[in-house]
N, CA, C and O atoms as CSV, one atom per row, in Angstrom:
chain,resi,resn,atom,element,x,y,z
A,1,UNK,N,N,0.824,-1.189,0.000
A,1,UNK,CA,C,0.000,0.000,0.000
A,1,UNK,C,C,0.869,1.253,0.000
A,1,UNK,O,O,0.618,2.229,-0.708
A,2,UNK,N,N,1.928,1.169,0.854
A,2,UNK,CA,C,3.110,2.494,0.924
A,2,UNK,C,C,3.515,2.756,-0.544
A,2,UNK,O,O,3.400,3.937,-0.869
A,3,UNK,N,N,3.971,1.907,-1.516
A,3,UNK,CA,C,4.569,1.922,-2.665
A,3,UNK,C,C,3.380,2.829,-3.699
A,3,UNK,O,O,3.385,3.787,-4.471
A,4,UNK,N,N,2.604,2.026,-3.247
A,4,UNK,CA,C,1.423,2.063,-4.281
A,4,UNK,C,C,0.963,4.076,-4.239
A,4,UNK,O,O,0.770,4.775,-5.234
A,5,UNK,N,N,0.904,4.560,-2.654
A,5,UNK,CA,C,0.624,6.059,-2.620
A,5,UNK,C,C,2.116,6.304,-2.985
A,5,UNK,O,O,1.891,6.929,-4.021
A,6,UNK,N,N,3.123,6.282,-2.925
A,6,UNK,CA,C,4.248,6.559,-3.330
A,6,UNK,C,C,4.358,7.181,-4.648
A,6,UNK,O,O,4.898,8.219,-5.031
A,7,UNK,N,N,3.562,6.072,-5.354
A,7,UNK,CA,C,4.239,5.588,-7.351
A,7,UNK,C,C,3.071,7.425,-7.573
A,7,UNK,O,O,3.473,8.436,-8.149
A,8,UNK,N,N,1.342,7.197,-6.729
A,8,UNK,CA,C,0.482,8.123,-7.246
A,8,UNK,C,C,1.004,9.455,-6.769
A,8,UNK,O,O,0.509,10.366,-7.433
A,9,UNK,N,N,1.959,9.933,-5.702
A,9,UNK,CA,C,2.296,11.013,-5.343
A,9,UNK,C,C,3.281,11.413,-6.302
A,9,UNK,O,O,3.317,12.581,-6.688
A,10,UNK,N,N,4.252,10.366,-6.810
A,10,UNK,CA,C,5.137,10.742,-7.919
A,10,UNK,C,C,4.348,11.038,-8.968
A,10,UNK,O,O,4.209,12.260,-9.018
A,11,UNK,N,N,3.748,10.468,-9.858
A,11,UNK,CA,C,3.314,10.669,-10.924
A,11,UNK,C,C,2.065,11.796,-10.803
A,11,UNK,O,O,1.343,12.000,-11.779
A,12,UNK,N,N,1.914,12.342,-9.832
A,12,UNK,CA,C,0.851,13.188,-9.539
A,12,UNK,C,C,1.813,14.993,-9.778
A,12,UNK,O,O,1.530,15.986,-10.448
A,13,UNK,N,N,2.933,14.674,-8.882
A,13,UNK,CA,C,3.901,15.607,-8.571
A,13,UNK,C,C,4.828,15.561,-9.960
A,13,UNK,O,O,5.006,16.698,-10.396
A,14,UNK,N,N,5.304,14.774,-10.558
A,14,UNK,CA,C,6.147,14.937,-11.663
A,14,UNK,C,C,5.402,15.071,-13.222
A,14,UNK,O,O,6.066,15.109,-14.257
A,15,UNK,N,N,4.295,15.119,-13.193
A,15,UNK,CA,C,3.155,14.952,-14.488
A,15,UNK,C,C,3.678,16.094,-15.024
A,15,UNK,O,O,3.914,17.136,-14.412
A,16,UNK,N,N,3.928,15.773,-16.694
A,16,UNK,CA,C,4.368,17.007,-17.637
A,16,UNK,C,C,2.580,17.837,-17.517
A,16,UNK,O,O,2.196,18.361,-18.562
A,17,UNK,N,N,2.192,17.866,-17.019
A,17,UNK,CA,C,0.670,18.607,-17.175
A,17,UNK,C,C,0.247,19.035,-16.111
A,17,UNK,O,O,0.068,18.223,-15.203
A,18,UNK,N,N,-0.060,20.531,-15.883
A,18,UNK,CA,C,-0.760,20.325,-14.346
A,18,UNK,C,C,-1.726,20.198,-13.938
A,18,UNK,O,O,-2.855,20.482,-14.336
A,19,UNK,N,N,-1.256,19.648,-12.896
A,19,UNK,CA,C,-2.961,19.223,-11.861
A,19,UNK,C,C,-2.942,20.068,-10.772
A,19,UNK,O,O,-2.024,20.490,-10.069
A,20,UNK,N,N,-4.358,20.264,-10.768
A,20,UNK,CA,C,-4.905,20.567,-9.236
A,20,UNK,C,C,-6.192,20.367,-9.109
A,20,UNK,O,O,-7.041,20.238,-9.990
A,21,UNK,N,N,-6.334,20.340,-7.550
A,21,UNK,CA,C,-7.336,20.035,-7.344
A,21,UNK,C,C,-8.111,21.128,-6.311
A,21,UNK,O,O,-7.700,21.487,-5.208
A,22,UNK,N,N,-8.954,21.417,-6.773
A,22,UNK,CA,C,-10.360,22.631,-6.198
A,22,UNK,C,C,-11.138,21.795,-5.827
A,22,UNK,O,O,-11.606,20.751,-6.280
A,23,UNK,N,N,-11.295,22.846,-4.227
A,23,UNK,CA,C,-12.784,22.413,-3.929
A,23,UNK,C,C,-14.065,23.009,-3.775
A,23,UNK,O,O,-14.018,24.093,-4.357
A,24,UNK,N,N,-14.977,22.860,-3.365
A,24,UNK,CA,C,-16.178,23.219,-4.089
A,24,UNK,C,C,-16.420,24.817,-3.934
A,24,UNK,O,O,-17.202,25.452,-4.641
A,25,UNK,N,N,-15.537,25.421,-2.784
A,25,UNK,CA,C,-15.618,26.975,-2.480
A,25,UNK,C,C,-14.730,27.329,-3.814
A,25,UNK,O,O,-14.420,28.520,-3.788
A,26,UNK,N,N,-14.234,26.656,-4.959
A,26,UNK,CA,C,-13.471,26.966,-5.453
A,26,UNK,C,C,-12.089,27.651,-5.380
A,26,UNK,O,O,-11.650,28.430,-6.226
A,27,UNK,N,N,-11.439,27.238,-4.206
A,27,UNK,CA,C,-10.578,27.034,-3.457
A,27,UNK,C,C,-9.033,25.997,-4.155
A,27,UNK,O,O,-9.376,24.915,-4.631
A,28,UNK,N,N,-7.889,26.224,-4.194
A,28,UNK,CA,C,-6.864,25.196,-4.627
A,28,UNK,C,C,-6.587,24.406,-3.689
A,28,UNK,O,O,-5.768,24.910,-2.920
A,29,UNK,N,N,-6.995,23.105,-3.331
A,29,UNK,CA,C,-6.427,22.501,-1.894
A,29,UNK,C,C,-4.849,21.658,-2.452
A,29,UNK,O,O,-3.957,21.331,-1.669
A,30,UNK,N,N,-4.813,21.452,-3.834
A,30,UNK,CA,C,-3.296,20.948,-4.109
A,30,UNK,C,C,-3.137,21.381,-5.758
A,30,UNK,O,O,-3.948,21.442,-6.682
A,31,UNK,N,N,-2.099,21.570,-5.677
A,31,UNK,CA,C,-1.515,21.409,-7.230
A,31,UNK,C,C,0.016,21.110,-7.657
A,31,UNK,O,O,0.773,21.389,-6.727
A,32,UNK,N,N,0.478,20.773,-8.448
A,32,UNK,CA,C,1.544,20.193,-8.557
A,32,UNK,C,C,2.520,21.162,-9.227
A,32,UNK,O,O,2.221,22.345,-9.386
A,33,UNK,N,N,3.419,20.768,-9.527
A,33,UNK,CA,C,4.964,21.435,-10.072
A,33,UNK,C,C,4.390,22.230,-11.440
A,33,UNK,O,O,4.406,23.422,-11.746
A,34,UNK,N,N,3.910,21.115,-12.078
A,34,UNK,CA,C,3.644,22.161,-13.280
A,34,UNK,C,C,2.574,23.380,-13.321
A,34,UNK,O,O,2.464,24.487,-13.850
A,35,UNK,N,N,1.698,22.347,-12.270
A,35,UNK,CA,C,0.471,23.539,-12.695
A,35,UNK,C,C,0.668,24.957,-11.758
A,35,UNK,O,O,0.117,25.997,-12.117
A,36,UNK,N,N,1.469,24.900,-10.580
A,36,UNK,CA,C,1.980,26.478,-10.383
A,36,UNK,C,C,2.865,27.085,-11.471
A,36,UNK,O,O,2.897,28.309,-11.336
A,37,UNK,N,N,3.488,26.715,-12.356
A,37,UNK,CA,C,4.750,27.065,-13.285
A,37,UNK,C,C,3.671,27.828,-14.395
A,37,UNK,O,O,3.776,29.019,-14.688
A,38,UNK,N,N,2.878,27.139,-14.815
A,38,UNK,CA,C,1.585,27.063,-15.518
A,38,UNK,C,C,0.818,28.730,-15.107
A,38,UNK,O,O,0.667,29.572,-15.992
A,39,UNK,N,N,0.375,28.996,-13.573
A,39,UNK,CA,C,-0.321,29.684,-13.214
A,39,UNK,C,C,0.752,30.778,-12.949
A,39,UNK,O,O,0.366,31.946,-12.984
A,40,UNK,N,N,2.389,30.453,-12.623
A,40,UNK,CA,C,3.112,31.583,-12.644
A,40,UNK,C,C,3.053,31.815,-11.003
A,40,UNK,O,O,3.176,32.975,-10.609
A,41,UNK,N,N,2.901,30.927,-10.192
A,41,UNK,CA,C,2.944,31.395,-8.862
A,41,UNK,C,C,3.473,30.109,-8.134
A,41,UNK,O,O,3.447,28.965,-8.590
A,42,UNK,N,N,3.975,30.528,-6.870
A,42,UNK,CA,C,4.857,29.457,-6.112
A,42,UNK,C,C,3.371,28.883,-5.841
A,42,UNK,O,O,2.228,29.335,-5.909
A,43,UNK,N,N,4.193,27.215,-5.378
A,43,UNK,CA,C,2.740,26.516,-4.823
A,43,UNK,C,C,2.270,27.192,-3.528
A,43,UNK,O,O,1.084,27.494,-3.398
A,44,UNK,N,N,3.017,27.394,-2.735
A,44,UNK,CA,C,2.626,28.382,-1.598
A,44,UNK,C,C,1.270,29.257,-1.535
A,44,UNK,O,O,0.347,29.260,-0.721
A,45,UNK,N,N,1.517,30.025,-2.752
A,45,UNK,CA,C,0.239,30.963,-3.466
A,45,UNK,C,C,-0.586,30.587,-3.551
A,45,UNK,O,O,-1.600,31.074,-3.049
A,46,UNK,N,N,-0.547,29.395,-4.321
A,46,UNK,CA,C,-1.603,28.645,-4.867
A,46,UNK,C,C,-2.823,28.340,-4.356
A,46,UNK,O,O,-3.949,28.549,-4.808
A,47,UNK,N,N,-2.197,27.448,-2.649
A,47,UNK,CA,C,-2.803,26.475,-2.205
A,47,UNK,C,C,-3.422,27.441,-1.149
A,47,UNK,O,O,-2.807,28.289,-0.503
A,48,UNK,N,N,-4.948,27.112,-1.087
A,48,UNK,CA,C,-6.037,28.311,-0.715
A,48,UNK,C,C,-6.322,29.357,-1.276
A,48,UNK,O,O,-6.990,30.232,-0.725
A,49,UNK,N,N,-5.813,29.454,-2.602
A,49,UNK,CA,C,-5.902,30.730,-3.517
A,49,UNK,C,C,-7.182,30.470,-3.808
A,49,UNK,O,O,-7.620,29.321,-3.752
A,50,UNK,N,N,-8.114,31.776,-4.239
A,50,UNK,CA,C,-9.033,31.562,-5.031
A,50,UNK,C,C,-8.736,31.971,-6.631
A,50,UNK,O,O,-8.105,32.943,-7.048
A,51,UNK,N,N,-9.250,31.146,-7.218
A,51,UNK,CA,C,-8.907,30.890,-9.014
A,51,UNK,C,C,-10.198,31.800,-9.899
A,51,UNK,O,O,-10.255,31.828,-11.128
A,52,UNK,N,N,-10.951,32.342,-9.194
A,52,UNK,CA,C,-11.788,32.819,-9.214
A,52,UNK,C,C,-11.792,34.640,-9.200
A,52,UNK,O,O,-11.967,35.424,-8.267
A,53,UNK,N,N,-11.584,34.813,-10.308
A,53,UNK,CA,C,-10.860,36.534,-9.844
A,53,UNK,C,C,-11.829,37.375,-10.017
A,53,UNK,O,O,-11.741,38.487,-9.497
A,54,UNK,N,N,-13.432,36.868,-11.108
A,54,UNK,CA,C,-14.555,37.765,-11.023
A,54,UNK,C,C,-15.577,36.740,-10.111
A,54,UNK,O,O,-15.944,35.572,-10.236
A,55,UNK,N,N,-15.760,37.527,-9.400
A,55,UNK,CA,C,-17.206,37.080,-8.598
A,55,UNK,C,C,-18.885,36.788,-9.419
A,55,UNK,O,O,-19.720,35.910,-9.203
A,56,UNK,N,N,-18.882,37.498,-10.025
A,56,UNK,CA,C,-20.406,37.279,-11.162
A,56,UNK,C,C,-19.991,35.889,-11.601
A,56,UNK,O,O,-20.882,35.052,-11.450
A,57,UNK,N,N,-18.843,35.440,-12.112
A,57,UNK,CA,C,-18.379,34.201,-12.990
A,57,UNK,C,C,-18.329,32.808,-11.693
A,57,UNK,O,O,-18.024,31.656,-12.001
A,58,UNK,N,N,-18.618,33.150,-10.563
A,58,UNK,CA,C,-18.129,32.278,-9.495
A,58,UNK,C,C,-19.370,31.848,-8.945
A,58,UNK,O,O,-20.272,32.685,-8.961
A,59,UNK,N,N,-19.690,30.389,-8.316
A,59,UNK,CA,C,-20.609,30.101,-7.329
A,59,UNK,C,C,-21.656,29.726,-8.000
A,59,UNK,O,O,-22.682,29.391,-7.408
């Protein structure tokens, strides 16, 4: 089971594509290497950012 979250944290974290994942407040609760590089902001930023920059377009 250790290996197995291992192999999905790698391939989650090293994916030429980025991922993240929002939740329903539209909120970033994770995203990976690319997809901050992608958005232009450290993951730091990211994670609790809202992605959501007009409010009319949100909710």
């Amino acid at each position: 089971m250790k290996t197995s979250h291992i192999d999905y944290v790698e391939l989650f974290e090293f994916a030429a594509i980025g991922y993240l994942k929002v939740n329903s407040e539209g909120r970033v609760d994770c995203i990976n290497s690319f997809g901050s590089k992608l958005l232009r902001m450290e993951r730091k930023e990211a994670i609790n950012g809202d992605l959501c920059t007009d409010s009319r377009n949100c909710g």
